[in-house]
Residue frames relative to the residue before (quaternion, step in Angstrom):
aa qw qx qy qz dx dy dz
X 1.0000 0.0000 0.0000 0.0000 0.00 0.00 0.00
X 0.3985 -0.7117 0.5688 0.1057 3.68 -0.82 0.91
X 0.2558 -0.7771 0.5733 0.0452 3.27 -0.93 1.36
X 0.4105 -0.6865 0.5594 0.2172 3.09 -0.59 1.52
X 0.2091 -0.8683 0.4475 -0.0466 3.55 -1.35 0.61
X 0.4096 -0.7719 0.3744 0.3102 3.72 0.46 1.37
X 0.3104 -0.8417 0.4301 0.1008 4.02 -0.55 1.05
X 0.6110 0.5516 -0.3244 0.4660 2.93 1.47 0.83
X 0.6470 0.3613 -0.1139 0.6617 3.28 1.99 -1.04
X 0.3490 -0.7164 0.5150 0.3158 3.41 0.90 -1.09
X 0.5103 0.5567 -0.4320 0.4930 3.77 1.82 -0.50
X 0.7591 -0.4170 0.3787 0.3262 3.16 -2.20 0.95
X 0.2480 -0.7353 0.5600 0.2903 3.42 -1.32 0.50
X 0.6291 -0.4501 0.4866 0.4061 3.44 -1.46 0.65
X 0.7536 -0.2974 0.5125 0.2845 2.71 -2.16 0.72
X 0.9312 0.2122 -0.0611 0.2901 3.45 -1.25 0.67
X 0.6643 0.4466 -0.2352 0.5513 3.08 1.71 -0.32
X 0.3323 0.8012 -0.4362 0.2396 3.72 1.51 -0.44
X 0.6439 0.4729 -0.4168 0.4337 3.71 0.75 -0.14
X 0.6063 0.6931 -0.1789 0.3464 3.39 0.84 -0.57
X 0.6217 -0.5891 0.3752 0.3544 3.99 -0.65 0.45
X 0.7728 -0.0754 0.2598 0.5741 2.77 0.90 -1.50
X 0.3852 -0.8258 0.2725 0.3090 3.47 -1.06 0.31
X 0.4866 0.5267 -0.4405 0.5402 3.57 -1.03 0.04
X 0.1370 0.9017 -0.4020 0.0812 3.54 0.77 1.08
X 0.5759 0.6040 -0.3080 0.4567 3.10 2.05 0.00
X 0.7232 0.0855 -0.1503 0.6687 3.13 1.91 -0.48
X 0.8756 -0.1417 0.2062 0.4133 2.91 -1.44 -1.26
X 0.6575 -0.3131 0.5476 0.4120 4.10 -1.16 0.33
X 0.2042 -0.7345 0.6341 0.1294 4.11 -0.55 1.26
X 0.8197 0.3748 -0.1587 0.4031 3.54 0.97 -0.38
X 0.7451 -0.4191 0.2945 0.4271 3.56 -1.16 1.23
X 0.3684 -0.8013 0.4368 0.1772 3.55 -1.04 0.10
X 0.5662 -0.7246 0.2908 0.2640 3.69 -0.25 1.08
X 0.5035 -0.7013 0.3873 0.3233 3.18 -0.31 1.73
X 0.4943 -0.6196 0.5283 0.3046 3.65 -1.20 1.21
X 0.3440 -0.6727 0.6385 0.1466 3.07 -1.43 1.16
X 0.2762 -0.7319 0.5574 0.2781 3.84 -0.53 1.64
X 0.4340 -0.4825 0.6386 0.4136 3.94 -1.97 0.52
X 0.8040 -0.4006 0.3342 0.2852 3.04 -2.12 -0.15
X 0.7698 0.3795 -0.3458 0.3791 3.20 1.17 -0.73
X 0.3978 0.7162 -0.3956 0.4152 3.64 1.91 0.21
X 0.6861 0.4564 -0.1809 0.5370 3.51 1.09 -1.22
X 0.6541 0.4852 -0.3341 0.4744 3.83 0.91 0.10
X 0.7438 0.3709 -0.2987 0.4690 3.43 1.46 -0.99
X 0.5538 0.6083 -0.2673 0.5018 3.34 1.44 -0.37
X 0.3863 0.5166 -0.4328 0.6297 4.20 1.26 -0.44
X 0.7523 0.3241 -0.4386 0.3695 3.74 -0.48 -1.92
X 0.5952 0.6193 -0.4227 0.2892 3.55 0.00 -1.66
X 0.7775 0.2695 -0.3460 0.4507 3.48 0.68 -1.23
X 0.4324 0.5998 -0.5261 0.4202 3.96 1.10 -0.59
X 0.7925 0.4052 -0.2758 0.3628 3.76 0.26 -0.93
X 0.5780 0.5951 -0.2479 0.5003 3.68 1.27 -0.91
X 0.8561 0.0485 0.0154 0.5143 3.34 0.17 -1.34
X 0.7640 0.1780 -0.4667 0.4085 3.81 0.30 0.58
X 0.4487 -0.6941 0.4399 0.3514 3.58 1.17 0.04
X 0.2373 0.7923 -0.4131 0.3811 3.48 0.81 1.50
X 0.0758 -0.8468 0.5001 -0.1644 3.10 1.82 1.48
X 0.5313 -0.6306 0.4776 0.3032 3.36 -1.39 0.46
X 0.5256 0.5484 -0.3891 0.5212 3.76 1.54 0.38
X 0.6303 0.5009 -0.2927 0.5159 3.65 1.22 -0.38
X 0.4805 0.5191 -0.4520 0.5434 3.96 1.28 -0.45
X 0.8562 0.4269 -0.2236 0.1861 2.85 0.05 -1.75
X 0.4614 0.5818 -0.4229 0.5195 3.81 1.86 0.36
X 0.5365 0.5829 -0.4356 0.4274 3.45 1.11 0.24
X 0.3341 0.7933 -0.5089 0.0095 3.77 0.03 0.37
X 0.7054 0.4772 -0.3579 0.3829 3.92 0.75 1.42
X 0.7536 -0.5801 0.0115 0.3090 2.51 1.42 1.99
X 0.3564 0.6593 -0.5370 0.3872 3.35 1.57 0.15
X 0.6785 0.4381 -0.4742 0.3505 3.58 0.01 -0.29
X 0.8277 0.1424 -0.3598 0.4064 3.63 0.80 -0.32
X 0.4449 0.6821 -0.4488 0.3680 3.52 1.04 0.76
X 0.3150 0.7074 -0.3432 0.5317 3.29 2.30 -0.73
X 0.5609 0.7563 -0.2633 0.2101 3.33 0.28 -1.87
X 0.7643 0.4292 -0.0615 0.4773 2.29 0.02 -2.85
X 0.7334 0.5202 -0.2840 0.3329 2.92 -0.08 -1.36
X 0.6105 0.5484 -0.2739 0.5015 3.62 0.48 -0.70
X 0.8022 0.3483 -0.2425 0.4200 3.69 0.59 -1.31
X 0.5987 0.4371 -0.3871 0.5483 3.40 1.49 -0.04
X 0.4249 0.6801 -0.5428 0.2497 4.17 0.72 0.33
X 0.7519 0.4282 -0.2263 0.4473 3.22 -0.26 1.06
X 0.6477 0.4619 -0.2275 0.5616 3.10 1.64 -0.07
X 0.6053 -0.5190 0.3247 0.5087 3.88 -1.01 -0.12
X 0.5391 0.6510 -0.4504 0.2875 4.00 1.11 -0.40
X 0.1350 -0.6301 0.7135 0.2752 3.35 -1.20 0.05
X 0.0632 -0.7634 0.6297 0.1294 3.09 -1.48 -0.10
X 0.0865 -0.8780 0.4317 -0.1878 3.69 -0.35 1.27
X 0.1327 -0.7101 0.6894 -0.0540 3.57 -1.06 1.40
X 0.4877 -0.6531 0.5357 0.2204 3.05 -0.77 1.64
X 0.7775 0.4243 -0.1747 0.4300 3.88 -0.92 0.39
X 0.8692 0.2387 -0.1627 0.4013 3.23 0.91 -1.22
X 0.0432 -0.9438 0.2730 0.1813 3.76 0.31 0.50
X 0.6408 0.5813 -0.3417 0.3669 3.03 1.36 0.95
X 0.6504 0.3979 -0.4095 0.5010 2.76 1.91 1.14
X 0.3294 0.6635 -0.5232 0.4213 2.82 1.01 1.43
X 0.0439 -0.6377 0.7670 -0.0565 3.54 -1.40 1.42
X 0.1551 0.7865 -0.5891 0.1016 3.27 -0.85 0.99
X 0.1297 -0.8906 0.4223 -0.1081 3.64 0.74 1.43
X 0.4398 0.7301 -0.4351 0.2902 3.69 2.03 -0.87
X 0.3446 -0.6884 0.6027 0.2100 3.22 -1.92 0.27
């Protein structure tokens, strides 16, 4: 049986209220609300912001990259977690190599 689940707290709903959004259908949700869950493009602009805040990864520092380490970084990143490596002779911090 599936427990139906207030969308504001995420805690079980009472008995009797299981049709409902949320509980406390006479009023308000009695309980703290469930930390917002950020989308993908929230968690990308929120990464730069800190690239730019706290390592100082201005868009004038990228742009002194010009031999593809930034998108080999990328790659290499979007394949972490898989069997691929990906690898730039010379540079060794864009290497992810995770193979078995």
């Amino acid at each position: 049986m599936e427990v139906t689940k207030c969308e504001l707290c995420g805690e079980p709903m009472p008995q009797g209220e299981e049709m409902f959004k949320y509980h406390g259908y006479s009023g308000g949700c009695p309980k703290p609300p469930m930390p917002k869950t950020m989308s993908g493009v929230e968690l990308i602009a929120a990464e730069r912001t800190r690239q730019i805040d706290v390592e100082g990864w201005t868009p004038e520092h990228d742009d002194r990259h010009t031999d593809a380490v930034m998108a080999i970084q990328a790659a290499a990143l979007a394949l972490d977690g898989t069997d691929v490596s990906v690898l730039h002779p010379g540079v060794e911090w864009v290497r992810v190599d995770r193979g078995g």
